[in-house]
N, C-alpha and C positions, 0 to 999 in steps of 0.2 A: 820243716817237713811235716807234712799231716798226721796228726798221731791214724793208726789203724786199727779200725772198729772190730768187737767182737757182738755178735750178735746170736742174740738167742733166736729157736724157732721153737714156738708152737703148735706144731701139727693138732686141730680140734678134729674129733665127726662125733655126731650127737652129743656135743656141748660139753664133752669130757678130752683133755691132753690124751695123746695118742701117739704112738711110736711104731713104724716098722722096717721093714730091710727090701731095699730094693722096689717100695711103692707097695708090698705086700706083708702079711701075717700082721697084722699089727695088736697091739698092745694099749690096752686103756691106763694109762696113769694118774688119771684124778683130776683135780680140779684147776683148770689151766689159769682162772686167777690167783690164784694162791702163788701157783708156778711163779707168776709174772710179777709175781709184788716179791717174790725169793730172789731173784735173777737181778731185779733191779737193784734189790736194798745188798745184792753181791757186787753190785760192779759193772753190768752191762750195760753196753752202749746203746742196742737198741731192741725192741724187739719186735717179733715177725710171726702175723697170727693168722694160721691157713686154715679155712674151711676146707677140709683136703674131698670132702664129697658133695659140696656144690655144686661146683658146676656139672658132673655126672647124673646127678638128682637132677639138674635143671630146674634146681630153686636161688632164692637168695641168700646171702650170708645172714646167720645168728647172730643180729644186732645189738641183742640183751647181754650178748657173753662179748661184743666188741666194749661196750659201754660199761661193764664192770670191770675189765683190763684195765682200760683207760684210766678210770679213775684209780686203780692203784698203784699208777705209777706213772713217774717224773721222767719221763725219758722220748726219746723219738718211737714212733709207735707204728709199724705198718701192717697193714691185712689186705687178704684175697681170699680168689674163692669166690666162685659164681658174681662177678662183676662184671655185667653183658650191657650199662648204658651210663651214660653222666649221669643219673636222676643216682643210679647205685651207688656209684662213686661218690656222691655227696651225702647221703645217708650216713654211707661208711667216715666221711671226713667230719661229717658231724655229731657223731655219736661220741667220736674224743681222737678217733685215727690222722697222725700227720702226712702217711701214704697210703696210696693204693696201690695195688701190685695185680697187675693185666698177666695171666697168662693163655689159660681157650680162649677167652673171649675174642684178646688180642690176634691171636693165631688165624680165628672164623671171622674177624672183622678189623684189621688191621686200623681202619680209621679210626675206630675207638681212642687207639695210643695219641693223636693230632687232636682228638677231640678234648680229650681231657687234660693234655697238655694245656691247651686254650683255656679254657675253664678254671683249672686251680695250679698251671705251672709247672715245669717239668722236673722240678723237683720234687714235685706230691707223686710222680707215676712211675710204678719200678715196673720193668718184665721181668716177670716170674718166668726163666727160660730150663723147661727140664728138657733132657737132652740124653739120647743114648747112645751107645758105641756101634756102629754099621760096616761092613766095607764098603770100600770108598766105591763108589757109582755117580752117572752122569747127574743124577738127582741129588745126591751129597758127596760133594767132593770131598769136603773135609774129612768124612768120616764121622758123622755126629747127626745123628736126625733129631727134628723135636718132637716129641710126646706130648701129647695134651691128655685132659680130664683124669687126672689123677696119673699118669704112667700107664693109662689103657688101650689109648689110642696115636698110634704111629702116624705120621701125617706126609714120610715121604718129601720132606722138608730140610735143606741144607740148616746147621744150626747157627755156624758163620752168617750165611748170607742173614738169616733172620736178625740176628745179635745187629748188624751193619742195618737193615733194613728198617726196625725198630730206633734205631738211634736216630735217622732220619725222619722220622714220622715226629719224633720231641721226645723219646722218655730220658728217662732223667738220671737212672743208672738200671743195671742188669742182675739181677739174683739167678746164679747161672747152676743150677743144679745136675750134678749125675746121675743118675738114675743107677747106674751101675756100682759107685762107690757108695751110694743110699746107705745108711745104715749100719755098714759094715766095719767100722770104725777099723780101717784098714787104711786110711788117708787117701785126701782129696785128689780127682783127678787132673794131675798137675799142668798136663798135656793140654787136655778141653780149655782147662783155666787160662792157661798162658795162650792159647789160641784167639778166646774172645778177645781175654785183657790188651792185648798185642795189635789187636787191630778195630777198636773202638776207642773214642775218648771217655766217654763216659765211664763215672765210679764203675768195678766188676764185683758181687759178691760169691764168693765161694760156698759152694753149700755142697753136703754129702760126701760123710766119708770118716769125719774128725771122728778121731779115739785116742791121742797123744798129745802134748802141746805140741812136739817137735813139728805135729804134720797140719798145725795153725802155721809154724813157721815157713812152711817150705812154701805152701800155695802164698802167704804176703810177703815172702821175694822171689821163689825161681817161679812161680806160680800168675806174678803181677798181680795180685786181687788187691783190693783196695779196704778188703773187709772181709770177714772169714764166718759163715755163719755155722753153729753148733747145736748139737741137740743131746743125744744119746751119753755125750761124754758129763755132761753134765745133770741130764734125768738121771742115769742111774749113777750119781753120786758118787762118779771116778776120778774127776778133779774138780774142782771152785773156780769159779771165774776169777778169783784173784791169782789161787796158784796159777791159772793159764798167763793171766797178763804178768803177773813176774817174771817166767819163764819168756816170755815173749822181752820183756825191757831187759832184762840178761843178755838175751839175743842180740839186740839192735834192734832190735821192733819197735817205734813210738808210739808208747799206748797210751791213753787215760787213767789214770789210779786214781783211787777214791782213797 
């Protein structure tokens, strides 16, 4: 069985770590390489660096703060965040990044996810899939529309059919974020998760929500995720990625320990 990843996220805007609830109030926490060389030399499997006001600004990713990450740390490495062409995407891969993670872009230009595929392989290309809770209507049946540019922009978008629609195009796996669990460290929405994970092959990562191990456990079994990503449980220094993965191989969870 695959052991299952725990991954860190670090939300950046103006080149400092950053944290909030729901896509809103946020909080600056410091130096997000420091973060990432903490996180790694804990135990984390990967980690995941968002320009959370890129694509909004309609600029490019902070390549200085991609490239300082990188070099301090040993690990798989992905970032997003205003990534709108291959020329981007390879900057970002070359700066030290082993993914890139599509989410507006992919949304306003679908072919993007085919193009890059082609280019560096559908295992360099995650969709960043953020997602909110709707009733259910002809335009989302599921119940889940996607949100782009930060959790600003509604787009009237089934999140299902996108999750299906993207997998087709080539990416390589899904970082499937709530928008509604965001933050709240109230646990992940298990529903959304098990919906995507349930009907894509592609890896599912879990994101929004973690504040317990137990609710790392439930989304990588009743939940299917393949990977469970973290922030806040672990910024403010409520559990260690070791205590998490102990808790997790107690379980039955097959994790990596260092």
């Amino acid at each position: 069985m695959l052991s299952k990843r725990i991954i860190v996220c670090l939300d950046v805007r103006d080149g400092l770590l950053t944290k909030g609830v729901k896509f809103k109030d946020n909080l600056d926490l410091g130096d997000p390489v420091e973060a990432a060389r903490r996180y790694y030399e804990e135990g984390a499997d990967e980690i995941v660096f968002y320009d959370i006001t890129a694509s909004a600004e309609g600029r490019g990713i902070f390549l200085g703060v991609v490239e300082r990450v990188a070099a301090a740390i040993f690990i798989p490495f992905s970032v997003g965040g205003g990534l709108s062409s291959v020329k981007h995407m390879r900057q970002v891969l070359l700066a030290g990044a082993e993914k890139v993670s599509l989410n507006s872009s992919a949304v306003k230009n679908p072919g993007l996810i085919s193009e890059g595929a082609k280019a560096f392989g559908s295992q360099a290309v995650v969709l960043g899939l953020d997602a909110k809770k709707v009733p259910v209507s002809e335009k989302c049946p599921s119940g889940y529309e996607v949100v782009i540019n930060g959790g600003r922009t509604p787009m009237g978008l089934d999140a299902l059919w996108w999750a299906k629609r993207a997998e087709q195009l080539g990416i390589g796996e899904i970082c499937l974020n709530s928008i509604d669990a965001d933050g709240t460290q109230d646990g992940y929405e298990i529903n959304l998760t098990r919906l995507i994970s349930s009907n894509v092959s592609v890896p599912v990562i879990a994101s929004g929500g973690a504040g317990a191990p137990q609710h790392l456990q439930e989304v990588l079994t009743e939940g299917g995720a393949q990977a469970a990503l973290i922030a806040s449980i672990v910024h403010y220094n409520q559990y260690s990625i070791r205590e998490l993965k102990i808790y997790l191989q107690k379980s039955g969870s097959p994790v990596r320990m260092i």
